[in-house]
N, C-alpha and C positions, 0 to 999 in steps of 0.2 A: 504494500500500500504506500500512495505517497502522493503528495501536493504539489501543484508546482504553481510558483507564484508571479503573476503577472505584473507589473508595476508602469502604472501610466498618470502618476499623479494622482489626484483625488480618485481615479475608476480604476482601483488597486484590488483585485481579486484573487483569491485560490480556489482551485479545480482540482479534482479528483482524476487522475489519470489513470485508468481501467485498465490498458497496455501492461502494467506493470502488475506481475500477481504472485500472490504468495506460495509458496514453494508447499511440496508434499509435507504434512507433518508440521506446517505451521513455520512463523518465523524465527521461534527457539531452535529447530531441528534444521536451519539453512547450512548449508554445506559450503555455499560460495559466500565468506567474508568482504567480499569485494563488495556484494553488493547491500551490505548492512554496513559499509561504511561510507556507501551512497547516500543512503537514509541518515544517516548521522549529517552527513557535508549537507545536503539539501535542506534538514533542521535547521543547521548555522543561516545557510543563506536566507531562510525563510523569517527568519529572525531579526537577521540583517536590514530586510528589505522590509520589514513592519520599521523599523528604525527611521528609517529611512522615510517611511511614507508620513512617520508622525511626528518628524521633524521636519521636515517640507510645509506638513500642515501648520506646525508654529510659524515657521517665519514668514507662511502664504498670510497668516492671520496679525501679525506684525503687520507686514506691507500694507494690508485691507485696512490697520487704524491709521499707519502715516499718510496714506493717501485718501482714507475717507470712504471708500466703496466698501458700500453696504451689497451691492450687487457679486461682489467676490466674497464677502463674509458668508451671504445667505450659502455661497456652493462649499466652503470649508464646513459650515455646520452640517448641510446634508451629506458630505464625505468622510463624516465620523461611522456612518455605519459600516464604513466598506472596513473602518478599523477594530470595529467591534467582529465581524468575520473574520476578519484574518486570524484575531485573538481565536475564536474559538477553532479557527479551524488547525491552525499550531498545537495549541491545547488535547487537540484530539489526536495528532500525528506523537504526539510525548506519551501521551497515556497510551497508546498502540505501543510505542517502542516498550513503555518500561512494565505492559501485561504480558505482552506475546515475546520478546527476546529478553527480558529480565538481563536488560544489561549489570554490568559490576564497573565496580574501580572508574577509570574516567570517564567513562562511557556514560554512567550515571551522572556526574555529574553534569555531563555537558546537557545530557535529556532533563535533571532537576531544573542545573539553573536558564536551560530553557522557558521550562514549567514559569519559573516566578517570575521571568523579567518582563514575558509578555504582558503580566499584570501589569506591571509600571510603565510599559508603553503604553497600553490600552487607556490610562486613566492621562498621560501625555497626551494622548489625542482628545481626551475631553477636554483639558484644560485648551486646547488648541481651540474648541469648538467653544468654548466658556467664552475666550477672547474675543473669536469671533460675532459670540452674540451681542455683545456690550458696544461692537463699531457703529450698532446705526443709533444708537444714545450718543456717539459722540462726533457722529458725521458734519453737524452742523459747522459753518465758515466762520463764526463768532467763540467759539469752544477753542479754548488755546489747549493744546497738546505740552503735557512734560514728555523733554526730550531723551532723558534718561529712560524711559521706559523701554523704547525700542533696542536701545543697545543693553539693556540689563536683560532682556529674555532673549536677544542672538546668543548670549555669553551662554545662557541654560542653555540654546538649541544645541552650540558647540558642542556643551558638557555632554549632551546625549549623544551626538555624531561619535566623537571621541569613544565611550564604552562602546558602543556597537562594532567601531572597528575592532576597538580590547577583546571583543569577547571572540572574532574571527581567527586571533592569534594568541589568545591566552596572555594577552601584554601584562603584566600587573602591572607596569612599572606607570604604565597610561593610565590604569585604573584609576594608581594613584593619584596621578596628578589630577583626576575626574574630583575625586574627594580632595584635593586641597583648593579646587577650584571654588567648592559650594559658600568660602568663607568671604568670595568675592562677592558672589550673588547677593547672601545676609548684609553683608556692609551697603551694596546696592541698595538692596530693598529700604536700608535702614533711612539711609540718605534720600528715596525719591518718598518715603512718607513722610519725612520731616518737610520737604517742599511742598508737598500735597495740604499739609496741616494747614498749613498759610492760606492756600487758595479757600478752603473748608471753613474760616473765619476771615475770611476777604468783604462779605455783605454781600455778593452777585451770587443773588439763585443758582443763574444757571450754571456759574463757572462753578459754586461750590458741589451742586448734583454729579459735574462733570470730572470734580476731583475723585468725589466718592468709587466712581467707575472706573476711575485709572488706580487706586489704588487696589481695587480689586484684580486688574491687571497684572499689578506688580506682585499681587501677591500669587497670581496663577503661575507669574515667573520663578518668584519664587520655589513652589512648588513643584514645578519642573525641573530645578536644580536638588533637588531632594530626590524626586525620582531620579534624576541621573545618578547621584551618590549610591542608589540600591542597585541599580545597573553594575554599576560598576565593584561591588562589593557580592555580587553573584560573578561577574567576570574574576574575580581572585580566587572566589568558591571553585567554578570552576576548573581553575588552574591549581589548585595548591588541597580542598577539599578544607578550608580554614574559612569560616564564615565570623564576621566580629571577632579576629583572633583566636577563635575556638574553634578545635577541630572538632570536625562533624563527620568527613568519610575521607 
C-alpha cells in the first residue's frame, strides 16, 4: 500500500495507488527489503511535502495581509482542507507500517515521529487559515499595518522549512538551531505587542479593533514557532531515539 503525493499549491492531494500490492503473507512476511524501504522514503517525502504545502500557506496568508486581498485569503482558508487530508491520509500510511511490518529500532522511529509531526503541521495550517480569516477585518486603506508582523511569522515559516529538511537527513544539528530560533520569535512577539498596546489606547475605534486583530496575528506566529520547536525535537527523536533529553527507544 502506498500514497503518493501531488503538490500544486493550495490543490495538494494524496491518492491511493492500487499498482502497488501487498505481497503473499502480508507486509510482515515481505521478502524484498527494497521495497519496504520505499514505503519508508515515500513516508519522509510525504511528510516533507505536507511541510511544505503548510508553509507556503503561511507566507500565501502573510502576502494576502500586506497586500490586502481578501480574495487570496478566502482561497488559503478553503485550502486548509486539502491539509487536513493529507494529515489523515499520512496518518493512515504510519499506522499500516507500524500494524502490518511492526517495524523496530529506526524504522520506528522514523514511522512515530512521522505519526506526531503531522499533528503540528496540521494545526500550522490552521493557524495559516486563522491568519487568513482576520485579512478582510483589516483590508480596509485607512487601517495602518504593524510592520513587524510580516517579518516575525516569515522567521516561524523558516523555523518550519528548516525541521522538515532536518527530518529528510536526521540533521540534529539544524534541529537545533530550529529550537534556539523560537527565542527570537518570543522577543518578536514581545516587542510587536508592546506597539500594539499603544495603538489599543490610541482613542480610534477602528485602528484600536485593528490592533486587536494583528495581535492575534502575532500571536498565530507565535505559535507556529512553537510548532516548529516540536518539529524539530521529533527530528532529534528520530535521529538519536532521545525525546526532551530522555531516552524513549
Amino acid at each position: 500500500m502506498q500514497f503518493l503525493s501531488l503538490c500544486g499549491g493550495i490543490g495538494y492531494v494524496s491518492i491511493y495507488d492500487p499498482s502497488i500490492k501487498e505481497p503473499v503473507g502480508g507486509f510482515k512476511t515481505m521478502s524484498n527489503r527494497s521495497e519496504y524501504d520505499a514505503q519508508l522514503a515515500n513516508l519522509t517525502r510525504s511528510v516533507q511535502d505536507m511541510g511544505s504545502l503548510v508553509a507556503k500557506a503561511v507566507d500565501d496568508a502573510v502576502t494576502a495581509l500586506e497586500n490586502k486581498d481578501v480574495k487570496r485569503a478566502e482561497e488559503i482558508v478553503k485550502g486548509d482542507e486539502t491539509v487536513d487530508r493529507e494529515e489523515r491520509a499520512i496518518e493512515h500510511v504510519c499506522l499500516t507500517l507500524l500494524l502490518r511490518q511492526q517495524p523496530v529500532a529506526s524504522d520506528l522511529r522514523q514511522v512515530s515521529s512521522a505519526l506526531k509531526m503531522v499533528t503540528d503541521l496540521e494545526r500550522i495550517g490552521d493557524h495559516a487559515a486563522d491568519i487568513a480569516e482576520i485579512v478582510p477585518r483589516l483590508s480596509s486603506d485607512a487601517i495602518r499595518l504593524e510592520p513587524d508582523i510580516p517579518a516575525m511569522t516569515r522567521s516561524a515559516v523558516k523555523m518550519v522549512r528548516l525541521s522538515i529538511e532536518a527530518f529528510s537527513t536526521r540533521d540534529t544539528a539544524a534541529a537545533d538551531r530550529v529550537i534556539d530560533m523560537d527565542d527570537e520569535i518570543d522577543s518578536a512577539f514581545d516587542a510587536v505587542k508592546h506597539k500594539l498596546a499603544k495603538d489599543m489606547a490610541g482613542g480610534d475605534a477602528q485602528q484600536e479593533d485593528a490592533a486587536i486583530d494583528q495581535l492575534m496575528i502575532a500571536k498565530y506566529a507565535e505559535r507556529i514557532g512553537d510548532h516548529a520547536v516540536n518539529l524539530a525535537q521529533w527530528v532529534k527523536f528520530c535521529a538519536t531515539g532521545r525525546y526532551l533529553d530522555e531516552r524513549i527507544m
